[in-house]
C-alpha positions, -999 to 999 in steps of 0.1 A, spaced: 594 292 574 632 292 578 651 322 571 690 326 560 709 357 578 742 362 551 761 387 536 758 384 502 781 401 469 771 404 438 779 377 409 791 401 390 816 406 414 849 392 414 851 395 448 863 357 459 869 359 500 847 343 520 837 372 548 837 408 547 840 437 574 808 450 582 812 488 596 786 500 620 787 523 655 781 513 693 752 508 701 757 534 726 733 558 706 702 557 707 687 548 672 655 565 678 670 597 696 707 602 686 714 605 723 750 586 732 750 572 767 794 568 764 795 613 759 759 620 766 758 636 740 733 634 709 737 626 672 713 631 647 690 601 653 698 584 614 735 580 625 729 545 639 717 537 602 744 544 587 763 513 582 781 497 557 807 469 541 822 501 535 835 525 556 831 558 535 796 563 541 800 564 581 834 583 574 814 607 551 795 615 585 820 623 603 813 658 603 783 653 626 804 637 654 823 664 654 801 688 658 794 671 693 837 672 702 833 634 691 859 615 669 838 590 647 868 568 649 858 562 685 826 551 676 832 525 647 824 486 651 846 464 626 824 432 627 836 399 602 808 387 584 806 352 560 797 361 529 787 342 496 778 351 461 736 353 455 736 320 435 753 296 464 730 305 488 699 304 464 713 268 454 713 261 496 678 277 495 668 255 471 691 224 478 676 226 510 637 225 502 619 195 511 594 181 486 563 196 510 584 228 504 583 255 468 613 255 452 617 290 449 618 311 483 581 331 495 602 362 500 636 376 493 640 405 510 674 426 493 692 454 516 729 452 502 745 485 501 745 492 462 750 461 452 705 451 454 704 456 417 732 433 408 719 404 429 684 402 418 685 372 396 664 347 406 621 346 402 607 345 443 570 351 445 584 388 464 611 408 462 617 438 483 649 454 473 666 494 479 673 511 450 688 542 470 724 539 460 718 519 428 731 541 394 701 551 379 710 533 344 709 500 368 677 506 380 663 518 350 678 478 337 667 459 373 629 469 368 628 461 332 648 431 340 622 423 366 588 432 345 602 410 313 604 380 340 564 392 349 569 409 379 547 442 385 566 468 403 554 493 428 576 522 441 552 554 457 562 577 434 599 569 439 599 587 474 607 555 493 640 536 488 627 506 483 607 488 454 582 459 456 581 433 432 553 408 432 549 379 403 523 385 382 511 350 386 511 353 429 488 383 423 463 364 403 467 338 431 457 361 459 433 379 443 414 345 441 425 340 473 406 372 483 439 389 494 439 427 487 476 431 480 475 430 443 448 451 437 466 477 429 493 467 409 466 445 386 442 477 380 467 494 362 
């Protein structure tokens, strides 16, 4: 299985550069304890999550680094990332796929900082995607969208930031498969 590592925007976008700057902080804190080896000081421990092709939600934290006597400015990584619009690299995906190979990818697996809703337009056998910081009117649209197309959804009672689509049709084959992962999703 070969996976793609890009940044992707929206089609709906009329972004039309080719890269993006991709915020994040040193990896001088720890991500599971918040502690800073640079100060020695620690951060709350979700700090090192909060990263962004935007710099307002780190900025927006900024208040915790100065709790410490820290300046967040100190802390910020500006990395240049290549970016492409969801329907190039599904084309590559797909351009690329040998005849032994599906033409649609196994898994598509969506993390894109409140744009995950706009970019899910294509039919993988999975999709995991965050609906955190999409507008609830687009989520609302994404998972009809997505159930229209035959996809069942599955969200735990909307506690977790992330929904679960799986093709109606890839259940029925791993049910007969003997795979338990559809079980649910087809009982209901």
């Amino acid at each position: 299985m070969k996976s793609i590592n890009a940044g992707v925007v929206s089609d709906l976008s009329n972004y039309t550069d080719n890269s993006l700057i991709f915020y994040s902080l040193k990896d001088t804190i720890d991500p599971e304890t918040g502690f800073d080896s640079l100060s020695n000081k620690t951060l709350p421990a979700y700090i090192t999550q909060v990263s962004s092709f935007s710099k307002a939600p780190i900025l927006f934290n900024r208040r915790q680094f100065r709790k410490v006597g820290l300046n967040v400015n100190d802390y910020i990584v500006e990395t240049k990332f290549q970016t492409k619009p969801f329907s190039a690299l599904m084309a590559e995906v797909i351009g690329n796929a040998t005849s032994e190979q599906h033409s649609t990818p196994f898994l598509v697996l969506i993390d894109t900082e409140g744009f995950d809703c706009d970019i899910v337009l294509y039919l993988p056998k999975f999709l995991v995607f965050e609906v955190k910081q999409c507008r609830e009117k687009y989520t609302k649209e994404t998972k009809g969208h997505l159930e229209k197309l035959g996809y069942t959804l599955t969200q735990d009672d909307g506690r977790i930031e992330n929904i679960v689509g799986v093709l109606r049709s890839t259940c029925q084959d791993l049910i007969t498969s003997r795979s338990t992962l559809c079980e649910t999703q087809l009982s209901k």
